[in-house]
C-alpha positions as semicolon CSV with decimal commas, in nm:
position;residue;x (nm);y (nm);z (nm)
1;X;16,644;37,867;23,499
2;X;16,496;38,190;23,342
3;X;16,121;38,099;23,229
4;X;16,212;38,158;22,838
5;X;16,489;37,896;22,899
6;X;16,247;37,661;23,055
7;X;16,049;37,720;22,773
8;X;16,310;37,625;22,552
9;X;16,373;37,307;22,757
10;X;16,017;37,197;22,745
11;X;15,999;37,246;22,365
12;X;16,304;37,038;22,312
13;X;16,094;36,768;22,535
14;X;15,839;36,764;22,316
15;X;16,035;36,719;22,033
16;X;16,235;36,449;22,180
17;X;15,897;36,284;22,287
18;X;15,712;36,339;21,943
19;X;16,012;36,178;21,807
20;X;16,010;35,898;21,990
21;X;15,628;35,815;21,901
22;X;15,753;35,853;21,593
23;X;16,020;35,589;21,581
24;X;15,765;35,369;21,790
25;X;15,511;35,388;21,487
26;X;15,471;35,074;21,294
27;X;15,571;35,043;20,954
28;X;15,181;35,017;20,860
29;X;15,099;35,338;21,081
30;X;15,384;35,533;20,800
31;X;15,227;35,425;20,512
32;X;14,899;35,519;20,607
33;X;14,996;35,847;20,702
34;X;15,242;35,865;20,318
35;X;14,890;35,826;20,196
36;X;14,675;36,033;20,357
37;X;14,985;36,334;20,271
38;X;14,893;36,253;19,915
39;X;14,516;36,228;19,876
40;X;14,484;36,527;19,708
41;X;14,813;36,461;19,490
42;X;14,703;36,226;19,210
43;X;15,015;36,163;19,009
44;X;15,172;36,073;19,341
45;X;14,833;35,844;19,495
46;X;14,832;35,690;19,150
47;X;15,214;35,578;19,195
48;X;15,146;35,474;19,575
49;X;14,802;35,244;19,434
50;X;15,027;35,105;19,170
51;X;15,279;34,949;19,405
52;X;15,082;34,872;19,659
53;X;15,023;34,478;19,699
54;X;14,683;34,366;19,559
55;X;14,572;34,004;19,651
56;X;14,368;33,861;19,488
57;X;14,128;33,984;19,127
58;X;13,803;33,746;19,227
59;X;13,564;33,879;18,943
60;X;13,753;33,887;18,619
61;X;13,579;33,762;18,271
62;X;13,906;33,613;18,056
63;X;13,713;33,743;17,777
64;X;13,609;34,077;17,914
65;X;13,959;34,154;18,003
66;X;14,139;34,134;17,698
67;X;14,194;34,462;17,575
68;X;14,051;34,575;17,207
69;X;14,381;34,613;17,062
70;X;14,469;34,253;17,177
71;X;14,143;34,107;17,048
72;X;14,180;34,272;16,658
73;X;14,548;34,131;16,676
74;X;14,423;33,784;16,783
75;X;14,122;33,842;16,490
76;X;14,352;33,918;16,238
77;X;14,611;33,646;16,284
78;X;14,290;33,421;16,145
79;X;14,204;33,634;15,867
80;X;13,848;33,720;16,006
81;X;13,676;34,014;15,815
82;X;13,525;34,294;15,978
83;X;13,127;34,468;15,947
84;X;13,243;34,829;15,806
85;X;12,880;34,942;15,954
86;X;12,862;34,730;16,311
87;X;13,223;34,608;16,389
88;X;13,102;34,265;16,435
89;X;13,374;34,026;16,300
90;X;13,298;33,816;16,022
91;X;13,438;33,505;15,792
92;X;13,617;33,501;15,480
93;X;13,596;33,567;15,214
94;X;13,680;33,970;15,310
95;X;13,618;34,231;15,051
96;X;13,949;34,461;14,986
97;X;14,075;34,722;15,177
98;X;13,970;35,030;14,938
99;X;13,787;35,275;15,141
100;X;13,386;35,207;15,207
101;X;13,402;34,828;15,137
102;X;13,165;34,634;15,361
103;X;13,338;34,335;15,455
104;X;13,718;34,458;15,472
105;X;13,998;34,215;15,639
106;X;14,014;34,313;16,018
107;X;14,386;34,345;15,894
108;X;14,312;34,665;15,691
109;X;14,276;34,871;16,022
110;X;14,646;34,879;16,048
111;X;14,638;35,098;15,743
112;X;14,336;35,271;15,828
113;X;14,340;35,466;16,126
114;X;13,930;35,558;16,092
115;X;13,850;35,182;16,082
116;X;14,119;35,100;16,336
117;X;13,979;35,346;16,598
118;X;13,631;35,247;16,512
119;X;13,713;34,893;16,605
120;X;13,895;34,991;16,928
121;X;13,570;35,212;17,048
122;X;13,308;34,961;16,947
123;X;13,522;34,664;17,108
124;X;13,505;34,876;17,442
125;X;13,369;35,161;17,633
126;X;13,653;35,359;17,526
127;X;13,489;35,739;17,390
128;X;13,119;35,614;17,464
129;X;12,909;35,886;17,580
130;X;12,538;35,883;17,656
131;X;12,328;35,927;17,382
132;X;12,150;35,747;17,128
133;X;12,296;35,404;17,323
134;X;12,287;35,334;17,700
135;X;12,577;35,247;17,870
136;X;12,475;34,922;17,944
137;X;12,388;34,808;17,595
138;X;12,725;34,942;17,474
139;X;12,890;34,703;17,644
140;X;12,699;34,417;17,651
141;X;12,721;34,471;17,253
142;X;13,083;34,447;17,216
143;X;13,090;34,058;17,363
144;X;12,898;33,974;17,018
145;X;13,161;34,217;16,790
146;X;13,466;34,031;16,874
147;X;13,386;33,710;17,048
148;X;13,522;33,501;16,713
149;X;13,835;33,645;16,800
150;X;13,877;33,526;17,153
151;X;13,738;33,154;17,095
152;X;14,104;33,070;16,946
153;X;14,343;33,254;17,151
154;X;14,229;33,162;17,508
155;X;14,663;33,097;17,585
156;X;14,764;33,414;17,470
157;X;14,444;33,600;17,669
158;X;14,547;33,428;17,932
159;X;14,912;33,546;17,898
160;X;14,858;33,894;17,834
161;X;14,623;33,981;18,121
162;X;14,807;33,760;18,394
163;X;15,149;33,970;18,280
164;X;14,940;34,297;18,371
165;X;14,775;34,183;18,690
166;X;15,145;34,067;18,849
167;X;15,303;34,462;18,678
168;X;15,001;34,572;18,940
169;X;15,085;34,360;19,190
170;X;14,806;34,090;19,184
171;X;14,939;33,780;19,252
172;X;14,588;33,583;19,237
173;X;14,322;33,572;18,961
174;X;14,023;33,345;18,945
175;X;13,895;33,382;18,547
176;X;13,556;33,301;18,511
177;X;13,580;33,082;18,161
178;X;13,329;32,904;17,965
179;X;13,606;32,651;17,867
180;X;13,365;32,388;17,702
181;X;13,305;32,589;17,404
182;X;13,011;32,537;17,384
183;X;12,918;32,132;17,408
184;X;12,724;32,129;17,736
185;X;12,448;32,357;17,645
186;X;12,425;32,135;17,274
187;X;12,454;31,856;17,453
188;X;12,137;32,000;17,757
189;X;11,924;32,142;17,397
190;X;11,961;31,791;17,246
191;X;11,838;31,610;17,524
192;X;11,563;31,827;17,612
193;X;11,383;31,950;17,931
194;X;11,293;31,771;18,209
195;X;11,171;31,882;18,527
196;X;11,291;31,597;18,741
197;X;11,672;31,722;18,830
198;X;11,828;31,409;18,923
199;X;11,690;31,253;18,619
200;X;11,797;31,528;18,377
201;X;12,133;31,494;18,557
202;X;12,169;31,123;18,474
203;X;12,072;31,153;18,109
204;X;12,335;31,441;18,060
205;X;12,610;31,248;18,220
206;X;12,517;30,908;18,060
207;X;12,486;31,122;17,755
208;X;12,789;31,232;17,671
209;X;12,901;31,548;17,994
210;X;13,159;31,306;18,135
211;X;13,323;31,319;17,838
212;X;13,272;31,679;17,768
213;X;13,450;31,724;18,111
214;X;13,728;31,529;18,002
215;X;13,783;31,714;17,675
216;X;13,739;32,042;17,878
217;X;14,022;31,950;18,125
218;X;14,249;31,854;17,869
219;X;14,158;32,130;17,643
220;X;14,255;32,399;17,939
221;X;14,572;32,200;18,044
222;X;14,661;32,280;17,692
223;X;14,595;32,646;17,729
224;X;14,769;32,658;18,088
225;X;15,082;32,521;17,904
226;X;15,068;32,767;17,565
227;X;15,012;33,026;17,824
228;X;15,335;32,904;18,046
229;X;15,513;32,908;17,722
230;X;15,387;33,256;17,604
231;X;15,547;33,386;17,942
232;X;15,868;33,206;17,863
233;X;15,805;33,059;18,253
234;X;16,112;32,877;18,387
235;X;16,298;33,009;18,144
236;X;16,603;33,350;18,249
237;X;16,397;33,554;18,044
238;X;16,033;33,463;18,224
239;X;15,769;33,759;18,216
240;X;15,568;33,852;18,541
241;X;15,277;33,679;18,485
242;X;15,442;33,386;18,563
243;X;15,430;33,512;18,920
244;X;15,068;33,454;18,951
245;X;14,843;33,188;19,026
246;X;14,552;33,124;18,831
247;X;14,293;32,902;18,882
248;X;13,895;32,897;18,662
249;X;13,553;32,930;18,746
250;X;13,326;32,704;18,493
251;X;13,088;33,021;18,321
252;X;12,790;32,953;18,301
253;X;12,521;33,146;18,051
254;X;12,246;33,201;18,209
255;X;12,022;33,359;17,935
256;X;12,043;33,055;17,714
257;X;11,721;32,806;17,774
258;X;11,684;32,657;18,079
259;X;11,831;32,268;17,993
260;X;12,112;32,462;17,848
261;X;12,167;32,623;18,164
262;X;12,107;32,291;18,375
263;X;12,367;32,106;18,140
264;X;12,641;32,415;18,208
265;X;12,602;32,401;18,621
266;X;12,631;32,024;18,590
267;X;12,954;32,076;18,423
268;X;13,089;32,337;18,605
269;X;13,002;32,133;18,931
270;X;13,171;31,806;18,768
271;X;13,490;32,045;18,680
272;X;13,559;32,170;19,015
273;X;13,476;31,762;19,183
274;X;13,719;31,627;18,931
275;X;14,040;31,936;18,788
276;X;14,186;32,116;19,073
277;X;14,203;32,426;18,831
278;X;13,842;32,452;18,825
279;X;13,790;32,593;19,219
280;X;13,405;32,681;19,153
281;X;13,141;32,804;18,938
282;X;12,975;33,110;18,830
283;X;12,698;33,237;18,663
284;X;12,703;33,518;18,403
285;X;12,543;33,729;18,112
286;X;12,317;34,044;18,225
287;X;12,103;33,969;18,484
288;X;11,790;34,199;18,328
289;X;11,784;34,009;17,974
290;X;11,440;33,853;17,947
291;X;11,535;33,490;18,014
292;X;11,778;33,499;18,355
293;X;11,495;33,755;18,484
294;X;11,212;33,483;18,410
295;X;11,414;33,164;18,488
296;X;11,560;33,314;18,808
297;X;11,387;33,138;19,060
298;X;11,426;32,797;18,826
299;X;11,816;32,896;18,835
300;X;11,832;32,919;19,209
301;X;11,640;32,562;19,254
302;X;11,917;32,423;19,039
303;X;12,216;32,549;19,187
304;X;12,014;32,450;19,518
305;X;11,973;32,072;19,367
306;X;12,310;32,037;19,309
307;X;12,460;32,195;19,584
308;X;12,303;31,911;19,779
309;X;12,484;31,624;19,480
310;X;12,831;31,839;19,512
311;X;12,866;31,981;19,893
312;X;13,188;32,031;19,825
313;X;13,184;32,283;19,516
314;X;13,225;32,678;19,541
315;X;12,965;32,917;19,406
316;X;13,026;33,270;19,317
317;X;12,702;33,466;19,191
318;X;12,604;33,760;18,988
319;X;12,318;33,932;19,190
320;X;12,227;34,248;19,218
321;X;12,387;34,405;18,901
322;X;12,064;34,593;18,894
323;X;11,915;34,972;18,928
324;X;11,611;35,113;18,941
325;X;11,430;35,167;18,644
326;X;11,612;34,851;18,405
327;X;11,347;34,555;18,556
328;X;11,027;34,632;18,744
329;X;11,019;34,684;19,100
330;X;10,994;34,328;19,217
331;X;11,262;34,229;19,034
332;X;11,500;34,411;19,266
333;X;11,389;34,262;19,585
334;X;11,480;33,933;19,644
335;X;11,793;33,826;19,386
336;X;12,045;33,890;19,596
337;X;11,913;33,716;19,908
338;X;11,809;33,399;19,690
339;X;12,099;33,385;19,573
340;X;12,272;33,345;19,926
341;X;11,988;33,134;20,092
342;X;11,900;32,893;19,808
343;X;12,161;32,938;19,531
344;X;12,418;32,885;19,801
345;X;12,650;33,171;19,694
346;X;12,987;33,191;19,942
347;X;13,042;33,536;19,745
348;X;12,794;33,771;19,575
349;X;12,950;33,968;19,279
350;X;12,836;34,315;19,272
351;X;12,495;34,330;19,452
352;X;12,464;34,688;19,361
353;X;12,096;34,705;19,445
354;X;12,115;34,605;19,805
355;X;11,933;34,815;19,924
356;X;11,630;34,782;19,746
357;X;11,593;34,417;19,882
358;X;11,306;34,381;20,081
359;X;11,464;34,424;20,437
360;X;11,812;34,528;20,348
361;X;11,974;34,566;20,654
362;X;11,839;34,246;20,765
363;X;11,978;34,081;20,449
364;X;12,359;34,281;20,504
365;X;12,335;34,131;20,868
366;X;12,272;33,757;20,750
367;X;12,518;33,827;20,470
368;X;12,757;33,948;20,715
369;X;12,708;33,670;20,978
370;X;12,733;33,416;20,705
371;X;13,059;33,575;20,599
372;X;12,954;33,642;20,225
373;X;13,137;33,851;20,052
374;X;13,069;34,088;19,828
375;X;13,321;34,106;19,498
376;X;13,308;34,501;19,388
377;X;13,362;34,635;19,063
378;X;13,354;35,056;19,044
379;X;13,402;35,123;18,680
380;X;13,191;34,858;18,541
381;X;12,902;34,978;18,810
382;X;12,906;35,274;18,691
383;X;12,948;35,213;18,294
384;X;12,673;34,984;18,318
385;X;12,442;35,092;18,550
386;X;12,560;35,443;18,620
387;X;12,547;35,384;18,977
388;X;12,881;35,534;19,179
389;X;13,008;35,769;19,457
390;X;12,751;35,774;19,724
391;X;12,513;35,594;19,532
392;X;12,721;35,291;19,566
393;X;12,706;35,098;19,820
394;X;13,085;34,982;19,910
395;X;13,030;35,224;20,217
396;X;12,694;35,042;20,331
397;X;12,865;34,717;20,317
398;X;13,137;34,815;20,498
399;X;12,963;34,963;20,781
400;X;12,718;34,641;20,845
401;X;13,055;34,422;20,814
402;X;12,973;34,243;20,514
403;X;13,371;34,121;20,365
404;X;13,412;34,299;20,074
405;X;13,674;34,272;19,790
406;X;13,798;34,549;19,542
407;X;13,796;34,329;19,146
408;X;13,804;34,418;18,780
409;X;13,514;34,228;18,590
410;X;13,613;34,336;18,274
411;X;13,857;34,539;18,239
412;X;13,932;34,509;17,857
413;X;13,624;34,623;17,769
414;X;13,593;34,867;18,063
415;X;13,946;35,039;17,945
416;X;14,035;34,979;18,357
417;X;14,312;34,802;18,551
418;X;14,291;34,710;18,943
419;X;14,505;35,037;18,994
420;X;14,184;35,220;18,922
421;X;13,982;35,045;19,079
422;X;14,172;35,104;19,396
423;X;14,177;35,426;19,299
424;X;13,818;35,458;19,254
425;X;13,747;35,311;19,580
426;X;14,015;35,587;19,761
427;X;13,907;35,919;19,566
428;X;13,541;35,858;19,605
429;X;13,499;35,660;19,975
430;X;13,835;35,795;20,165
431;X;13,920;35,478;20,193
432;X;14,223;35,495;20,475
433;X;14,534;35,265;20,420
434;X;14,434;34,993;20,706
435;X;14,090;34,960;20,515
436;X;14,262;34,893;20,156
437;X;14,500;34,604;20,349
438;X;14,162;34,480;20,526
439;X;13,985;34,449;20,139
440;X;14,327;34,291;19,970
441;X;14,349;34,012;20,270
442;X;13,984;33,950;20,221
443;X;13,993;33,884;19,852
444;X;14,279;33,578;19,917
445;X;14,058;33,503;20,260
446;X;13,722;33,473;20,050
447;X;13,917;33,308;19,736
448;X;13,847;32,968;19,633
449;X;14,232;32,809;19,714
450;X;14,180;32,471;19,868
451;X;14,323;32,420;20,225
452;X;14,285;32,620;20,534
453;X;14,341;32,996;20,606
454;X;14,611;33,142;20,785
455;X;14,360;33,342;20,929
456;X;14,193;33,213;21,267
457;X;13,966;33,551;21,287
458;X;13,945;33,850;21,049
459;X;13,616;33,970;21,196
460;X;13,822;34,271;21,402
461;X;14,196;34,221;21,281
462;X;14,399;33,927;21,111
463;X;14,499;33,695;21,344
464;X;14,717;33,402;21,264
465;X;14,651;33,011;21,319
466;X;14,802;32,873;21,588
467;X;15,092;32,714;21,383
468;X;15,209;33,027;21,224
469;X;15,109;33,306;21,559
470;X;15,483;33,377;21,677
471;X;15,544;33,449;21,269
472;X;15,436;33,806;21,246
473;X;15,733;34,003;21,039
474;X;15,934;33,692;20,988
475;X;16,094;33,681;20,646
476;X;16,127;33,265;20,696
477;X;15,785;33,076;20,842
478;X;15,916;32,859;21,127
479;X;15,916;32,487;21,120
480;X;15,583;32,444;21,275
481;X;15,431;32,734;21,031
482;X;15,604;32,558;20,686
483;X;15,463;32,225;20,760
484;X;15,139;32,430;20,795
485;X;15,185;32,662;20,487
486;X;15,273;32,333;20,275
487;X;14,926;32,117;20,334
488;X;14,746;32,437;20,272
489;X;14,769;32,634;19,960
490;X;14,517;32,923;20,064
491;X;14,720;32,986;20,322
492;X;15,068;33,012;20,117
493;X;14,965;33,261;19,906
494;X;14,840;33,455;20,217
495;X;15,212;33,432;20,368
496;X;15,289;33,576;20,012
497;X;15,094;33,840;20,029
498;X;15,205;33,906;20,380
499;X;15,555;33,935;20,305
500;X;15,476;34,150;19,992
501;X;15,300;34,427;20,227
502;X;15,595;34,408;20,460
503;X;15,796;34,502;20,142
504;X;15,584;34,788;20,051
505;X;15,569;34,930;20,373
506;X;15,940;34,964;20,436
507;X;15,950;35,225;20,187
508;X;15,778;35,485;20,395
């Protein structure tokens, strides 16, 4: 054999054994190397984030996700009027809809494309630029300018953002919801301070919060059903958001006064013992306001109180939704820990400021051994807080281990979806295919479903329980993994999810 014939023959071996790898690789190993052919392709990595399954959305506001347009349709269906000057939504009467009236109907925006677009921008961060008003007061402004309009249409919010999160593949949301409207912190102001917890807790449920419970349960089953019917559900004609499963987080305000506050954790603690929609609590409202700054450390002993009453009960926390330069110095240290070690927080949501705990890496290697994970949230990070690329610290996290969890906050007001956010995350951190799977499993792993996981480690890779191990690809669990998957609802919406990535990556 001449040598340029040989040399022919041992390029055709090559081939034949580069094709082989090839048609060895896994169906994962294709799509992660679809997407790293199209990282610098945006129309295409766009279309790729779109599709690609999404887990669960663990830090979304039901109010902060309604978009602007939705919000002046829901305001004008009850005839609210509108501030000309501020935007703020106001009660009848209205003046008329001739041109510089104060007080017009919210309805004369559909004629009036200046007032309409005003509306839309002051609702939400769309066309804010820095100026005259930070980013951060922007949109903690807009929650005041249509609030009215939400109060009454908590169905069809429901309806409209669960039918976007299943067109984006989301299949899980947990809404953080202040569902009482209201009566708990009346009901904490009325009875007034007291410093001995257990007592305060006795008066507000002899009081009158067992009852408020009760009327908050039913008042949400109500919603759950309008928003059911909204979607048409069980019906041939049923929209995609009956796909997903939603379940509530009680929201509690923590810049009202302190036995406001203390009556709101009660009830969200007494939700999730008693209505299996209610899978935890929160607490909410921006954490450098005057009041959750100086009643910070009351907060924590709280939560800490009545963690010990209600073992049981999931809390999520705000912490760290801080930067330099908005509180002092001090202020930046310590809320994030606190809120692990004595607020008892399973997940943190955005702890932005990490790293200017005192001992940080110390903190992201307790956080990380105690499995707490972080819920992130790009656009409103850097909207807020203008904190983002390598300021962020998604990349920190990641490298001390700490489970973290791509989520939306508010994307309404934030004019976002989860498809940017994962997009976010990929143009600005590189994130590689097995990473993005790694973050969607974790947000179902680190969700508040009752039952067990069908996880037994995700520390290194996913491994299954036991019952479901010799499942892996299986389009049918076997008998042993069903009678698993049906005592555990955590786990059945991770077989879900599962079978929606095997889906996804058959295309490539």
């Amino acid at each position: 054999m001449s040598l340029k014939t040989r040399g022919v023959a041992g390029h055709c071996l090559i081939a034949l054994l580069l094709s082989g790898l090839a048609g060895a690789q896994t169906a994962e190993q294709k799509t992660a190397r679809y997407l790293d052919s199209i990282r610098k392709q945006p129309p295409l990595l766009l279309a790729f984030l779109r599709e690609i399954p999404k887990g669960g959305d663990l830090h979304n506001h039901l109010t902060g996700a309604i978009y602007a347009e939705d919000l002046l349709d829901f305001a004008a269906s009850d005839n609210f009027c509108v501030d000309r000057t501020t935007s703020r939504l106001l009660g009848a009467p209205c003046d008329s809809c001739e041109k510089y009236t104060p007080k017009p109907s919210v309805r004369c925006a559909y004629d009036d494309h200046i007032l309409y677009n005003q509306i839309i921008d002051a609702w939400s961060m769309r066309n804010w630029r820095p100026g005259d008003e930070s980013g951060h007061d922007h949109f903690f402004a807009t929650f005041d300018k249509f609030g009215l309009a939400a109060h009454n249409h908590v169905a069809e919010a429901v309806a409209t953002v669960i039918n976007r999160a299943a067109r984006e593949h989301v299949q899980y949301v947990e809404f953080m919801h202040t569902a009482d409207g209201g009566a708990a912190p009346e009901l904490g102001i009325k009875l007034g301070w007291d410093s001995d917890f257990a007592k305060m807790r006795e008066n507000l449920l002899a009081g009158g919060l067992k009852e408020i419970a009760v009327a908050t349960s039913q008042t949400l089953a109500e919603d759950d059903a309008h928003a059911q019917k909204e979607l048409k559900c069980g019906t041939p004609d049923a929209e995609p958001g009956c796909s997903v499963t939603v379940r509530y987080l009680y929201q509690v305000l923590r810049g009202l006064p302190r036995e406001a506050v203390f009556a709101q954790i009660v009830l969200g603690f007494e939700l999730a013992s008693s209505d299996p929609r209610f899978v935890g609590l929160n607490l909410v409202m921006p954490e450098d306001w005057y009041v959750p700054i100086h009643d910070f450390n009351e907060h924590m002993a709280m939560l800490d109180y009545l963690h010990g009453m209600y073992p049981k009960v999931h809390i999520s926390l705000h912490a760290g939704e801080l930067a330099m330069g908005f509180v002092k110095p001090e202020d930046l240290a310590f809320h994030i820990r606190a809120s692990v070690e004595r607020g008892h927080a399973e997940r943190i949501g955005h702890g932005v400021d990490v790293m200017l705990e005192k001992d940080p890496i110390g903190l992201l290697k307790e956080m990380a051994a105690r499995n707490v994970l972080v819920e992130i949230n790009l656009t409103s990070n850097d909207q807020i807080l203008g904190v983002s690329g390598d300021d962020h610290p998604l990349p920190t996290y990641m490298k001390y281990g700490v489970p973290v969890a791509i989520a939306t906050d508010d994307e309404g007001v934030a004019r976002s979806d989860m498809t940017h956010e994962y997009l976010r995350a990929v143009e600005g951190y590189k994130l590689p295919y097995t990473e993005l799977k790694r973050m969607t499993r974790q947000s179902l792993e680190h969700s508040f479903l009752p039952g067990e996981s069908l996880w037994a480690a995700t520390k290194v890779g996913f491994r299954p329980v036991a019952a479901c191990a010799a499942d892996a690809g299986a389009q049918k669990p076997s008998a042993a993994c069903a009678k698993f998957l049906s005592a555990n609802e955590r786990a059945r919406e991770q077989w879900k999810l599962e079978g929606e990535f095997a889906k996804f990556e058959k295309k490539f």
